[in-house]
C-alpha positions, 0 to 999 in steps of 0.5 A: 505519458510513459518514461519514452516521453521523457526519455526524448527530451532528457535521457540522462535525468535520474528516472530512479534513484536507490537512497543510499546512492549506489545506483542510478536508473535515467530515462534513457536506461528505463525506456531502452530496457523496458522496450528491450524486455517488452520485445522479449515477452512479445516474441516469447508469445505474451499478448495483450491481457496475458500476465507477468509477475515480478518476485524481487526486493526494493530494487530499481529494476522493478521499474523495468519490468513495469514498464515492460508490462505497461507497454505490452497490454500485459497485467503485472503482478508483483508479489510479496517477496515476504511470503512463503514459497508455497504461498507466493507460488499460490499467487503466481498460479492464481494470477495465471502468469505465463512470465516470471521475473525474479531477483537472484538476492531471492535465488533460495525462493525463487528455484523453490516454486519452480516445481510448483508453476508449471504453467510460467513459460517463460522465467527471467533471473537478474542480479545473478543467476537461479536454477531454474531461470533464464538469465535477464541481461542476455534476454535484454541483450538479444531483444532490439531497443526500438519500440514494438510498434503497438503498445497498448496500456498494460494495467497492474493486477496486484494482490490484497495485503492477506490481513483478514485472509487469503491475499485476493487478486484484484482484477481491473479491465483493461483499458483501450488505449496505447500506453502514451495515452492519458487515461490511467487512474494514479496518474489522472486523479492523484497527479493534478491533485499533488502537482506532479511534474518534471521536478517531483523529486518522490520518496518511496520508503515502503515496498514496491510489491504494495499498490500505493507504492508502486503505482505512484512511482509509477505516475511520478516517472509518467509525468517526468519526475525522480523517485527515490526508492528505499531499499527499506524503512527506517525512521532516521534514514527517511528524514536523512534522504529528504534532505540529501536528495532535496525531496518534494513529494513522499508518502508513508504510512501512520506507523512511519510518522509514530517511528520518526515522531519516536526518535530523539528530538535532537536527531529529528531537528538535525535534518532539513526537510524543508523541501517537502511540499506534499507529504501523503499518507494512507492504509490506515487510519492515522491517530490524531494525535500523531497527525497534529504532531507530524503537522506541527513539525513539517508544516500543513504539507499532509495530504491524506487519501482513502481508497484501496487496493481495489479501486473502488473510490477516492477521498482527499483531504490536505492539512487545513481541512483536517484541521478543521475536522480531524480524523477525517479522510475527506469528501469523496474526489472519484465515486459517491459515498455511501454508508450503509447498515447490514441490511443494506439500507443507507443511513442517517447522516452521522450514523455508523455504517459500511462504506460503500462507493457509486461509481459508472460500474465495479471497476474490478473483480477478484480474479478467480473468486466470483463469490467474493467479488459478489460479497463486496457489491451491495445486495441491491445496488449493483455499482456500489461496492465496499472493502468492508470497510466502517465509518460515517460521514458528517453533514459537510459530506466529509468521512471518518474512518472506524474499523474494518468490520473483519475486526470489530468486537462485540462485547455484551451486544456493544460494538467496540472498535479496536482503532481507537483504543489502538489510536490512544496508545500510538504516542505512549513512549512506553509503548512501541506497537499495539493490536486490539483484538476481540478474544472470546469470553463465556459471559460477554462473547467478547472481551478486548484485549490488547497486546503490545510490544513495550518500548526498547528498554521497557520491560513488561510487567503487570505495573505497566499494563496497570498503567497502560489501562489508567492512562486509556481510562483517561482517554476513552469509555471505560468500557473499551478499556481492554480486560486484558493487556499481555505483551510480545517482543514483536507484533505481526505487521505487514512490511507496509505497516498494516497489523495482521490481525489474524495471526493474533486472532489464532492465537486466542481462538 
């Protein structure tokens, strides 16, 4: 299904809602303003497989573009509105974009890279103007609303998160199917999965340029619900939204739920969040200390998955299961695990290994990057592929997530890995934010450190690393316990809450 659907029977239901309340989108505006752009695009010369980036903030009209792009045959690619310009302009030449959409509350950015993608024919502003671009609302005013008679589905073209280097496109084929035609992977696996329908009221909290995010709003107002968007993160305006809006679905990431367990208990139990049938969450692994706390607050309404950008496969596991195993992501709904040494070979159940999942064929390549696209494919197993990601899985065919292998320290011929010491400190209340990271040293190759950023009020201080690594000593192998703590005002995190490692990593290499 696609917004016109929808648009048919209820043309006035809220397609999407801004949190705060000042603006409404229905599937009527969606449907008539996504076909409107669509025309535009097609008569400015895109065709099937050409591809249309979108710079903007969380704003409702990324949902426009989107659909213009998904009924067009056309890859969509949203950027990082967080990066640099010269950074975003990388993104925009790799991706090939010959349209660019951007937002005029970017305006600075946006004329910045105009210089530097000379390939993009066409250029659109909206919410005001920018040097450089056309205006949005006079190309959709000269575009007719009537659908283009063929519509073939579009796919996103979105690009890594950048935490273990340069962001990577990720490139699927496109499908042969019309864009009404059942078929698209969020809505056929994780649709029937969470119970999305007309009544889905989603809250999307997080940024609408990351893959989970956009692609299930995406499935949500395919299948005729309401999403509300937050324009960003925060911990008591979430729970405030849940009860205004009556929410049935949403989906977060660990450092939300650490945030939202962090606020007082008396703002907490001011919201009712008794609407919320399903809860997901994913990108990273959650500790599972702040699993059991979110589940004895909201109830067992907690869907975890595991996949990845790329595609690759899928794992799903609700609350019971995860009682039952916890720290688990689950057994295997699309593809067949693997878990896989660094020769390769496969190994025994319970062992430590690369993660690696069976599918038909690699359901992606990165684009511009043949190198790499080989890297992520098994040496002799041509549709198994992996992300690089570490883990195990058990006798009931369930996996537990490590590490990412970009990330795992090797102190004295030992493997450590920084997610369970990270995991240890999430619910410390001195303790705000953590990185673990590998540093080098002369006699061990490596020694852990950890970097923290205390807690508001809390001042660092060599008394409270001292108790940092008692209270770890108490919790995990001594010697995992990291030789060194320092501490920042800030840790590098993704707007997506996902640690950029890399940048601690410079800082000691």
């Amino acid at each position: 299904m696609y917004p016109g659907a929808h648009a048919a029977q209820f043309p006035d239901k809220p397609a999407v809602v801004v949190a705060d309340g000042t603006e409404v989108v229905t599937y009527g505006d969606l449907e008539e303003r996504s076909a409107r752009l669509a025309r535009h695009l097609y008569a400015a010369g895109l065709r099937r497989g050409d591809h249309l980036a979108l710079l903007t903030d969380n704003d409702p009209k990324t949902f426009e573009v989107y659909w213009a792009a998904m009924r067009s045959g056309l890859y969509f690619t949203a950027v990082n509105r967080h990066l640099s310009p010269s950074e975003i302009a990388y993104i925009v030449n790799d991706c090939g974009a010959r349209a660019l959409v951007v937002s005029a509350r970017l305006a600075e950015t946006a004329a910045a890279i105009v210089p530097e993608t000379s390939a993009v024919k066409v250029r659109l502003a909206y919410r005001g103007l920018v040097d450089g671009y056309g205006s949005y609302e006079d190309a959709l005013a000269e575009s007719s609303p009537e659908p283009l008679a063929w519509q073939p589905a579009g796919m996103d073209m979105l690009y890594s998160s950048g935490t273990t280097g340069r962001p990577k496109g990720i490139e699927p084929p496109l499908q042969d199917r019309q864009v009404h035609e059942p078929g698209e992977m969020v809505a056929s696996v994780f649709g029937p999965m969470y119970g999305f329908d007309t009544d889905t009221v989603y809250l999307s909290p997080a940024p609408l340029y990351h893959a989970a995010p956009l692609r299930f709003c995406g499935a949500v107002q395919a299948f005729g619900g309401t999403v509300v968007v937050m324009e960003k993160f925060d911990a008591e305006a979430a729970l405030a939204a849940i009860e205004r809006y009556r929410v049935t679905h949403s989906q977060w990431v660990p450092t939300m739920f650490v945030r939202m367990l962090k606020l007082d208990e008396a703002v907490r139990n001011r919201y009712d969040v008794s609407t919320l049938r399903v809860a997901v969450h994913a990108a990273a692994p959650c500790p599972i200390d702040v699993k059991r706390a979110m589940i004895d607050w909201w109830g067992p309404v907690l869907y975890e998955y595991y996949s990845s950008t790329e595609g690759i496969g899928v794992t799903f596991i609700d609350s019971e299961q995860w009682l039952r195993k916890p720290g688990s992501v689950g057994r295997a709904a699309l593809g067949i695990i693997h878990i896989c040494d660094d020769d390769g070979r496969e190994v025994p159940v319970g062992d430590i290994g690369t993660i690696y999942f069976e599918r038909d064929e690699v359901p992606f390549a990165y684009h511009n990057d043949p190198a790499k696209t080989i890297e992520a494919v098994h040496p002799r197993q041509p549709t198994w592929s992996t992300t690089g990601d570490i883990g195990r899985v058990d006798d009931e065919g369930f996996l537990f997530l490590t590490d990412r292998k970009a990330f795992m320290i090797i102190s004295g011929g030992v493997n450590i890995y920084p997610q369970e010491i990270e995991d240890a400190l999430a619910l410390h209340p001195k303790v705000f934010d953590s990185a673990v990271i590998g540093v080098p040293d002369p006699e061990m190759g490596e020694s852990v450190r950890a970097v923290i950023q205390p807690a508001p009020g809390i001042a660092p201080s060599p008394e409270l690393a001292g108790e940092l690594c008692a209270f770890l000593r108490d919790r995990i192998a001594h010697y995992k316990v990291p030789r060194a703590i320092d501490f920042l005002d800030e840790l590098p995190r993704t707007p997506t809450g996902k640690l950029v490692k890399r940048e601690l990593q410079k800082r000691y290499r």
